[in-house]
Each structure stands twice: as structure tokens, then as C-alpha cells.
N, C-alpha and C positions, 0 to 999 in steps of 0.2 A: 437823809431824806426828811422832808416837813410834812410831817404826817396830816398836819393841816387840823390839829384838836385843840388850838387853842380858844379858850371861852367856847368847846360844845359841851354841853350836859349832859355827863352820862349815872347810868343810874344803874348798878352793880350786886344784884340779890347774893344774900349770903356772906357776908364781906367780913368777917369779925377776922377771917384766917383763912390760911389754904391759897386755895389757885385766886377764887375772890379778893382776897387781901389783896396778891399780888399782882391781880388786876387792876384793878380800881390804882393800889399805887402808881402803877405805869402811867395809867389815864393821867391819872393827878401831874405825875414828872412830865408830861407831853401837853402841860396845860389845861387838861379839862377844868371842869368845876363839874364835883364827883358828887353821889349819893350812894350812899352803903346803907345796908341793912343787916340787922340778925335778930334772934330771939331775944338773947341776952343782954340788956340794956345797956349795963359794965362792959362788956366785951365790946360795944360795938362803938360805945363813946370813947373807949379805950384806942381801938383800931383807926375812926376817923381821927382824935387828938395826933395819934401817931402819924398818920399818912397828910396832913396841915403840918406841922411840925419838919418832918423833911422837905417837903415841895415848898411848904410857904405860901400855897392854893386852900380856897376854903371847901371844907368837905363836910357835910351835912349825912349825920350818922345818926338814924332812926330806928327804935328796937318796931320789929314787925316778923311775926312767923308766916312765912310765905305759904303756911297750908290754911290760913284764916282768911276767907275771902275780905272782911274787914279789915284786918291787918294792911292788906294789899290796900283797898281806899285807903286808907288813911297815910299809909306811905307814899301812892300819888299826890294827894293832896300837899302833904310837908315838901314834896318835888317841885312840884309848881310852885307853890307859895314861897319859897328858899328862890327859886333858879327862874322861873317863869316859862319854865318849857322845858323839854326834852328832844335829844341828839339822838340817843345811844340807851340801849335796854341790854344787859347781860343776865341772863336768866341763869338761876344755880340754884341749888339743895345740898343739903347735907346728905350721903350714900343712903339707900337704904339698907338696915341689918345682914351679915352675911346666914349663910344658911343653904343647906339643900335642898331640892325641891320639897322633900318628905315632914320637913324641920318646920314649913313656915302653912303658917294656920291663914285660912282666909281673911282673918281681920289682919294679918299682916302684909297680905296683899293690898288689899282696900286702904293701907295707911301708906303704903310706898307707892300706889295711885296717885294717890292726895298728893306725896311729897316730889315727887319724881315727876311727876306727868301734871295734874291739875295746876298744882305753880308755877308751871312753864306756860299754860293754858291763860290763866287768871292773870300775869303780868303783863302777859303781850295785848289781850285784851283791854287793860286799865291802858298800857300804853299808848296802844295806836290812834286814838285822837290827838297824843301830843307830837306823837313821829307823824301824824299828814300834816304838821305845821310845820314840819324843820326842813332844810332842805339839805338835810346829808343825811337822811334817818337809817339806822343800821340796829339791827338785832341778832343775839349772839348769843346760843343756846351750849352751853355747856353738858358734853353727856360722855364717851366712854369708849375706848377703841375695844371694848366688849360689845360693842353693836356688830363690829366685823368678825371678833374672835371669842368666842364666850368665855369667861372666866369662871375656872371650881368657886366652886359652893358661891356663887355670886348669881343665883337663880333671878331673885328679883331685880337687881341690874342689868343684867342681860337681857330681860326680857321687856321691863317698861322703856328703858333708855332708847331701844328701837322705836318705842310709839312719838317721845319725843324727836326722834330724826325725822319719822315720819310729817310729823305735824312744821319740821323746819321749810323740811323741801319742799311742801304744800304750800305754807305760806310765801317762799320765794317767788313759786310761779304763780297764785295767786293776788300776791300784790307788787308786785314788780313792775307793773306799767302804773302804782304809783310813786316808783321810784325806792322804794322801802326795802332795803336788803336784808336778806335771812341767812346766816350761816352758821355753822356748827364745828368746835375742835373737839374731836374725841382724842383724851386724855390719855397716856398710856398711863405706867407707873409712876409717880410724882411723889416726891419726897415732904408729905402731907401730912396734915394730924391723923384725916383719914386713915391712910396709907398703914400709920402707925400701928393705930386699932386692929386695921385688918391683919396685919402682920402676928399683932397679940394674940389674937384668934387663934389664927394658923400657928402657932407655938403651943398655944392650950391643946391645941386636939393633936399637933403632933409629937407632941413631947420633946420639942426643943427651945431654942429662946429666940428673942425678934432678931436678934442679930442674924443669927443663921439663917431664918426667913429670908431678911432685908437681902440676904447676900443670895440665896438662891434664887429671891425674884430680878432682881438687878442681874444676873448672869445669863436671864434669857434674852436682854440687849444685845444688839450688838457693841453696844458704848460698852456693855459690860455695869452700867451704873443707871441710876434712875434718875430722871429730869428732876430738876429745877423748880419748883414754882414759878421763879425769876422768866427760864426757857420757856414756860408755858405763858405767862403775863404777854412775852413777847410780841407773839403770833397775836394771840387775843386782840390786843393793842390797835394792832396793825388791821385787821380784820376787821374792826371796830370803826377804824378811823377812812375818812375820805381819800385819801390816798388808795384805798380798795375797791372806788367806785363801781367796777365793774363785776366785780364778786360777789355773786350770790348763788343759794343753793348749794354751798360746798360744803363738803363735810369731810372734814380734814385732820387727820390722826396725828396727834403732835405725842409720837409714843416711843423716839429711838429707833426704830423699824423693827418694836416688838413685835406688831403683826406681819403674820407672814405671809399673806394669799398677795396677790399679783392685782388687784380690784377693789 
């Protein structure tokens, strides 16, 4: 299938690693002319070198914390000024902290606001002057098949990642007659740096080691195994790209059929 992404611009929050990495690559292999971001200047000139280097596409790789409202300017600005326009927004953060309800102090809430929800906020905002000039504009909010299923001691993800669903499917039907599609894949378990940490955790408090973690969360699959980055870049991709014209509003668990309700 011709996904139809060749020379669109798509511009990839978070990208140093993880599911962004392995988006932004895909975009790149299916032609885009990509833009990645992270906090970390080394990591993210490191990751665009990488993701130019396989494809042989040029990839524009800007250090920016997506919780700085400046940050975000100036990341659009290096977007435009590099590419001269925008296709394609994939909104992402780094998780917030694990922790149980009782664990996390109000400024930890107030900072997984910022990280989780306001950067999803603050991107699409700086974006959407550039997506009413494209004529394929698509935006793709990355959040959590704990919006359907809650996940232990994952209070703050559970509970902000809902307001980002929220805020997708509003903008679907909100701006849909002008053309601008909004969608959403909730992530199951994914074989992530994330993933790692949280696993670490889980071994610290339970007194075993990631291994055993890895393999008890992977056994609530039906694969029996946990996705891919690769599997999840997929969908994104596809989601992303013109070929999905008519999708919006979806919010799509790309999780193994770890969740189990029927809706």
C-alpha cells in the first residue's frame, strides 16, 4: 500500500527513543521529511543522525522540553524554517513517575499535568496554523490502553491520559470540517526504555528482578509477549499518513488484546 507520505512533514515530540523513535523512523522509511525533538541535545542529534543514516531522508533533530511553552516556539519555528510547513504532529511525553495514589504529593500531580496533558495542549496549539495550510493534516496523540484498563500503581497515568483522550476526540469533532484529523493509539505493554524503569520498580517493591516482572507482564497477552516498538511505529505510520483519510476520532489500543472489556 502507498501510504502516500512521501515529502509530508511530520514533526514527532519526544523522539530520542521508544515508541517516538520508532515512529518518526517509519515516517522517515515511507518518505517523510521528519522532525524529532527531546530534552537532551546528544540524545536527540544522536537519534535524528541515526534515523538520516538508515533512510538517507533528512531529519531535523531539535533539543526542546515539551513542558516549556518556549521550548515548543522555538521548536516550531526550526520546523518551518527547516521544511516550510507541516503535514503530521505526533504528540508524546516521557510517562509520568509510578506511584500510588497515597505516594504522590500535589506538585507531582501539577508536574505530570504539565507533562502529560499541557504538552499535548501546547503542540497542537503552535501546530494548527501549519496543519490549516496542508492538505493532508493529521494529528496523533499518543497515550495508554490504561485509559480503558487502569494499571497498579500507575495513578497519574491513568488518570491524566484520559484528559488527553478527551481533549483528541474534541478536537476531531471540532475541527473536522476543516479537514484536520485527530487520533489516538493506546499503547499496551511495549518493549520500551519506559517499560524497563517500570519493570525496575516493580522488582524493587517486589522483591524480584526485571526479568520476572517482564515475563509476568508479557503473560497477561494473549501473544504471551509484549509489542514491539517496530508493531507500534506500524499503526502510527499508517494513522498518520493519507491513506487513513477518513479516520478520525479513533482511539485505538495497539496492546496484544491485553485489554479485556468488549468497548
Amino acid at each position: 500500500m502507498d501510504l502516500q507520505l512521501d515529502n509530508r512533514i511530520a514533526l514527532v515530540a519526544a523522539a530520542s527513543q521508544g515508541l517516538g523513535y520508532a515512529t518518526a523512523l517509519q515516517l522517515s522509511r515511507e518518505g517523510a521529511l521528519v522532525a524529532i525533538c527531546s530534552r537532551n541535545e546528544a540524545r536527540i542529534a544522536a537519534a535524528a543522525d541515526a534515523i538520516s543514516t538508515e533512510t538517507g531522508r533528512p531529519v531535523l533533530g531539535v533539543r526542546a522540553d515539551v513542558t516549556r511553552p518556549e521550548d515548543i516556539q522555538h521548536l516550531f519555528e526550526r520546523v518551518i524554517e527547516e521544511y516550510g510547513g507541516l503535514d503530521i504532529l505526533v504528540t508524546n511525553a516521557g510517562g509520568p513517575p509510578s506511584g500510588s495514589f497515597e505516594e504522590i504529593t500535589e506538585e507531582m500531580w501539577r508536574e505530570a499535568i504539565d507533562l502529560t496533558l499541557m504538552s499535548a495542549v501546547r503542540l497542537i496549539r503552535a501546530a494548527l496554523p501549519h496543519l490549516r495550510q496542508s492538505s493532508v493534516p493529521a494529528v496523533l496523540t499518543i497515550t495508554s490502553y490504561s485509559v480503558k484498563q487502569p494499571i497498579p500503581n500507575l495513578v497519574l497515568s491513568n488518570s491524566i491520559r484520559m484528559a488527553v483522550i478527551g481533549l483528541t476526540k474534541t478536537l476531531a469533532l471540532e475541527l473536522g470540517h476543516e479537514g484536520i484529523r485527530f487520533n489516538s493509539i493506546l499503547p499496551g505493554w511495549t518493549e520500551t526504555e519506559r517499560v524497563h524503569d517500570l519493570m525496575e520498580a516493580r522488582a524493587q517493591r517486589n522483591g524480584t528482578s526485571i526479568e520476572e516482572e517482564l515475563a509476568k507482564q508479557s503473560a497477561a497477552s494473549p501473544f504471551g509477549r509484549m509489542a514491539t516498538p517496530q508493531e507500534f511505529a506500524n499503526v502510527a505510520t499508517f494513522l498518520c499518513s493519507p491513506a487513513a483519510s477518513y479516520l478520525t476520532g479513533v482511539m485505538l489500543p495497539v496492546d496484544g488484546g491485553m485489554y479485556k472489556g468488549t468497548l
